[in-house]
C-alpha positions in Angstrom: 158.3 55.8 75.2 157.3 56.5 78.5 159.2 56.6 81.7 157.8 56.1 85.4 159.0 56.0 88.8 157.2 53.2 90.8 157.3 53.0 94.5 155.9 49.8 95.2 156.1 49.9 99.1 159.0 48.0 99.1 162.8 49.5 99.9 163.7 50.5 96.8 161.8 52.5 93.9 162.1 51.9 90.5 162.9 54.0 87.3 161.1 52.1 84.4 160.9 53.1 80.7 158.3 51.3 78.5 159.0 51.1 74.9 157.5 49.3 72.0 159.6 47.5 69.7 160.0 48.8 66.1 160.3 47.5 62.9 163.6 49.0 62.1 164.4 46.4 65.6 163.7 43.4 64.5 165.5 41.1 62.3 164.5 38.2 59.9 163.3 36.1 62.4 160.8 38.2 63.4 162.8 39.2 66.8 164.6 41.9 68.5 167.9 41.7 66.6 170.9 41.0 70.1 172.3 44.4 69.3 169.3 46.5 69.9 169.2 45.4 74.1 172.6 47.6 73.6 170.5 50.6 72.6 167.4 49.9 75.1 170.3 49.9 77.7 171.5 53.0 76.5 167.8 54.4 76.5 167.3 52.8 80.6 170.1 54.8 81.4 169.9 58.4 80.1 166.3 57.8 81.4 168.0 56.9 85.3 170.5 59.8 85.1 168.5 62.5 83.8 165.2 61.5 86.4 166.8 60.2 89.4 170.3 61.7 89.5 168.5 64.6 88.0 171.7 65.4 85.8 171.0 66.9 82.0 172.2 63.4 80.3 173.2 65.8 76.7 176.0 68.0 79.4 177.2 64.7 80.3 178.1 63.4 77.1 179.3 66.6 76.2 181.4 67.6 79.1 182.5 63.9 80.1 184.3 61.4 78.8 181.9 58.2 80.3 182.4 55.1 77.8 180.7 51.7 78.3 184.0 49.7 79.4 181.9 46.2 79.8 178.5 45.1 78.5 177.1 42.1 79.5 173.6 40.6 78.3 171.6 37.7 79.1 169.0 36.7 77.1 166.3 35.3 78.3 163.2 35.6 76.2 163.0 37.0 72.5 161.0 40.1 71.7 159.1 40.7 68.8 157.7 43.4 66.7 155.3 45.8 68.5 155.4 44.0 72.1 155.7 46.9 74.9 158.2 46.0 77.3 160.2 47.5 80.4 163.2 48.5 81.1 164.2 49.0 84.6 167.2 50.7 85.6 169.8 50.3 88.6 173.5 51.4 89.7 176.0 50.5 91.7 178.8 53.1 92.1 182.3 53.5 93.3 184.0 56.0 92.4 185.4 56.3 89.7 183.6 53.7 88.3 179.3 53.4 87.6 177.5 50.1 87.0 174.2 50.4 85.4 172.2 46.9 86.0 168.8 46.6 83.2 165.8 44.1 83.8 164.1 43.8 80.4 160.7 42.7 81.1 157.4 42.1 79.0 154.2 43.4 79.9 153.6 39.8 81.7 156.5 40.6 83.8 158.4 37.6 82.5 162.5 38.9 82.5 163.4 38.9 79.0 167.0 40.0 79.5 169.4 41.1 82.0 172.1 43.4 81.4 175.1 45.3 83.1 177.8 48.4 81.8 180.3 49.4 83.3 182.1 53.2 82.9 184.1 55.3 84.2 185.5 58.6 83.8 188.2 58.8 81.0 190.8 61.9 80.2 191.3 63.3 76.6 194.1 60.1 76.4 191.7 57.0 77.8 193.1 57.1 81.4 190.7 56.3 83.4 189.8 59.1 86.7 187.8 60.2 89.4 185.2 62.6 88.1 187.7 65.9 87.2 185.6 68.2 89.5 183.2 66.1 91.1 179.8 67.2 88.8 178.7 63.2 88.6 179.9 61.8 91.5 178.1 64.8 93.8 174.6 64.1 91.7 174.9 60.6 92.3 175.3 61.0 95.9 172.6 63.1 96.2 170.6 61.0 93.9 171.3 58.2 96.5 170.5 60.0 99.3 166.6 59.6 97.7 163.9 57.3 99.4 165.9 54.4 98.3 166.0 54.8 95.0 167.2 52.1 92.8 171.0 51.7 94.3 172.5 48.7 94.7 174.7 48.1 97.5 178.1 45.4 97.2 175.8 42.7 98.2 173.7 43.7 95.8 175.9 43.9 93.2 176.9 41.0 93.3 173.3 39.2 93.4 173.0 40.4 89.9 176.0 40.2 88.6 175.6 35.9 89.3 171.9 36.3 87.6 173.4 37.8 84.8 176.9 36.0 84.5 175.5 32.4 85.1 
């Protein structure tokens, strides 16, 4: 696995992981079995929170209650064993919720998935809340505050939400 952060000259830089599929992904078809996108989302993230929000991802889990509340997935094109592929990693945020949006990409650029999660801050009974003393939210302003770095605005948002939900 290897993550990089790609300013392309254009307004917004990019936090990219490249993985290779396993074995223990694939399924009898010889493809990426649907459930393992879940994990690569999982991986795009972490990666986004602990590089660009700069935030150690291990305190958040331990210190936060953040669940996935929606996943979404389009797939696009199937990956198979040993192919190297991308995963690029925006957000959208208002507080108290964070939208993660994933590109899956192979290493011919082709999209082979595109994903969206949604969390929020949860107390010790599943109520959702605004970040109980503001650790998160402050890093992700300040994480925004970067060179454009890979935050989406409401129009945005709602450019890839139709890519993904059509």
């Amino acid at each position: 696995m290897r993550i990089r952060q790609v300013d392309d000259n254009s307004k917004e830089k990019q936090n990219i992981v490249d993985i290779k599929v396993r074995f223990s992904e694939i399924d009898c078809l010889d493809i990426a079995n649907n459930a393992q996108y879940l994990t690569w989302f999982e991986i795009g993230r972490l990666a986004f929170i602990e590089n660009v929000v700069e935030v150690d991802p291990v305190n958040v889990v331990k210190k936060y209650r953040f669940p996935v509340l929606i996943v979404h997935c389009k797939f696009l094109k199937s990956v198979h064993l040993n192919e190297e592929i991308s995963i690029e990693t925006k957000v959208y945020k208002e507080s108290p919720k964070v939208e993660f949006f994933y590109t899956l990409r192979n290493v011919s650029g082709e999209i082979c998935a595109l994903g969206m999660t949604s969390h929020s801050y949860v107390d010790d009974k599943g109520q959702v809340h605004v970040d109980p003393d503001n650790y998160l939210d402050s890093n992700f302003d300040r994480g925004m505050e970067k060179d454009g770095y890979c935050f989406l605005d409401e129009n945005m948002r709602k450019k890839q939400l139709e890519k993904i939900l059509r």
